[in-house]
C-alpha positions as MATLAB code, in Angstrom:
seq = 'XXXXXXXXXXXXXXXXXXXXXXXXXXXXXXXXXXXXXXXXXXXXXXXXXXXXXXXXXXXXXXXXXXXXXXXXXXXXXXXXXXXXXXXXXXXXXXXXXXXXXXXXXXXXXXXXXXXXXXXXXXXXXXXXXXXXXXXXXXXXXXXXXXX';
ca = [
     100.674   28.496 -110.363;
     102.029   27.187 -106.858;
      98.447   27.619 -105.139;
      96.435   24.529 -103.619;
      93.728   24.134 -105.606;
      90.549   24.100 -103.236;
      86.904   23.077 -104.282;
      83.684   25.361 -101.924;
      80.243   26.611 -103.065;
      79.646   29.050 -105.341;
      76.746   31.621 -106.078;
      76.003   31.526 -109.188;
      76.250   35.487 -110.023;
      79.911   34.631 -109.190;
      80.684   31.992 -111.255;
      78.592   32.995 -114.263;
      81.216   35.861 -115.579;
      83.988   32.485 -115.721;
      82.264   30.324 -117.161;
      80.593   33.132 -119.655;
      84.777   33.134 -120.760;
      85.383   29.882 -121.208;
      81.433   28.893 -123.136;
      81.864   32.100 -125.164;
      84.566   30.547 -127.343;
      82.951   27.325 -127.875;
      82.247   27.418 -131.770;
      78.625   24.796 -130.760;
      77.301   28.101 -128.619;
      73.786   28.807 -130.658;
      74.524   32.365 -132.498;
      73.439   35.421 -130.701;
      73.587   33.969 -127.132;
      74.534   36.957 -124.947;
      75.996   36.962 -121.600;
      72.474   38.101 -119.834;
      71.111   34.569 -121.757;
      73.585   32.775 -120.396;
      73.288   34.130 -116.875;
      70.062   33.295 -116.888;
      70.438   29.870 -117.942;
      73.061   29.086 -115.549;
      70.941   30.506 -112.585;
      68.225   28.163 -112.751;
      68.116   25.107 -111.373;
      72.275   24.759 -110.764;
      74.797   24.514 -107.905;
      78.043   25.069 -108.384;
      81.113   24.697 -106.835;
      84.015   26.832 -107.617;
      87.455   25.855 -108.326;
      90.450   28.155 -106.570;
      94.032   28.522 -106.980;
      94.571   30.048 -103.839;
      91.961   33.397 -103.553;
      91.852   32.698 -107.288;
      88.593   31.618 -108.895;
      89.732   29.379 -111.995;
      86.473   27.202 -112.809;
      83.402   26.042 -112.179;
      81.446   22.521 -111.271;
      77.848   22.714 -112.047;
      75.547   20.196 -110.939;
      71.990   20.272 -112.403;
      70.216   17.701 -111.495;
      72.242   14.374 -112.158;
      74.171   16.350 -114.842;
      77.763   17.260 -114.114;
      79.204   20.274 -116.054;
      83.233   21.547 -115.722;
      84.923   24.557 -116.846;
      88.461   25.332 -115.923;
      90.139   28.463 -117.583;
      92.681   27.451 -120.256;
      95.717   28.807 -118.421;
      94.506   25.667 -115.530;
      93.711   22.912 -117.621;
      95.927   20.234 -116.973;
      97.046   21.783 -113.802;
      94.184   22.047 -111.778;
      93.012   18.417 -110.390;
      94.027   15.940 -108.041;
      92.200   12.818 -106.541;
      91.131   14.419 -103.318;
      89.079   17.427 -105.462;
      87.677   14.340 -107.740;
      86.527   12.746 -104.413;
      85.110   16.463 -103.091;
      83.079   17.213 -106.526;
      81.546   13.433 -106.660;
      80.518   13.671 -102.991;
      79.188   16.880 -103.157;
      77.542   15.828 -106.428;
      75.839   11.880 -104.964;
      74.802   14.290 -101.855;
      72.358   15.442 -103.936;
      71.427   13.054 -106.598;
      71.766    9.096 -106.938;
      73.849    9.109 -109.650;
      76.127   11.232 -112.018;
      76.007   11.944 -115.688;
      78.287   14.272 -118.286;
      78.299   14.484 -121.637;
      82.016   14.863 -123.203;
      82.589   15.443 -126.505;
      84.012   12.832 -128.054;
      87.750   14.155 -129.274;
      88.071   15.759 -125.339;
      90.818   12.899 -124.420;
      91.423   15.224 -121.019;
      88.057   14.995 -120.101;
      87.539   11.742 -120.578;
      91.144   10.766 -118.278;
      89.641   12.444 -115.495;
      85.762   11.218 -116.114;
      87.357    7.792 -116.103;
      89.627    9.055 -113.118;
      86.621    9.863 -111.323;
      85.055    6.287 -111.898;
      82.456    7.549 -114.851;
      81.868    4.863 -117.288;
      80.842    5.574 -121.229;
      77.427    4.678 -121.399;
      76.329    5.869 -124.520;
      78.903    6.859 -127.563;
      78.992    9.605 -130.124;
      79.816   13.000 -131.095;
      78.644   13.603 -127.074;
      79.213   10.475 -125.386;
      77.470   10.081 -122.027;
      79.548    8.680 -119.401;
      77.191    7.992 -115.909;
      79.446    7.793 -112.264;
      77.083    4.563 -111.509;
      75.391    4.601 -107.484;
      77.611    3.407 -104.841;
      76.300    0.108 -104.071;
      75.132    0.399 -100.294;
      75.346   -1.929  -97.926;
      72.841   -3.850  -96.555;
      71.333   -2.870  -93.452;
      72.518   -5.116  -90.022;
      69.527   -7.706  -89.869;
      68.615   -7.576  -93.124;
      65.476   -5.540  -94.871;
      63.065   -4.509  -92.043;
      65.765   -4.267  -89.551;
];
């Protein structure tokens, strides 16, 4: 497991088989969701960005809409991040939207250590908390509003 660990966009026919792998053994999944549901969910409405080890493709980012969504195969977990991917997957993420949100279950400690690492902030607590990576406050423009 010596490979950099890069972050690029993904199709989603090619990350769908992954993250298929790592959902399937979820024990929340609703009963008699196949693969060809899932595909389909995951196809509309998502980027992703996929996470290699070298040519390998471990995980997945999905942004849809302001929602943020991770999977990393198990083998990876732990292994896979650094500060300069967290910095990649919330740019590419604020590039699109104003502001971040994911929903971690509450017992994921991992999850939320690299939420927190990525400067996400528990809005909302529960089984699911919501944590929200809040707008980067912009400055103001020389001359003030109007120019």
């Amino acid at each position: 497991m010596g490979y950099a660990v890069t972050v690029r966009p993904a199709a989603p026919a090619l990350v769908a088989p992954l993250l298929w792998e790592v959902v399937k053994a979820d024990p929340e999944l609703p009963a008699g969701t196949t693969f060809a549901l899932f595909r389909l969910h995951c196809t509309v409405g998502y980027r992703f960005l996929g996470v290699y080890a070298g040519a390998e493709l471990i995980g997945a980012v999905g942004f849809h809409g302001n929602l943020l969504h991770l999977a990393i195969v198990p083998a990876w977990r732990g292994k896979w991040y650094s500060e300069r991917l967290g910095r990649q997957i919330v740019a590419y993420g604020l590039q699109r939207v104003p502001a971040l949100l994911a929903v971690i279950r509450q017992e994921d400690r991992a999850t939320v250590r690299l939420a927190r690492s990525l400067g996400f902030v528990r809005i909302a607590a529960g089984k699911w908390e919501q944590w929200q990576l809040p707008a980067p406050i912009q400055a103001p423009s020389p001359g003030g509003v109007g120019g």
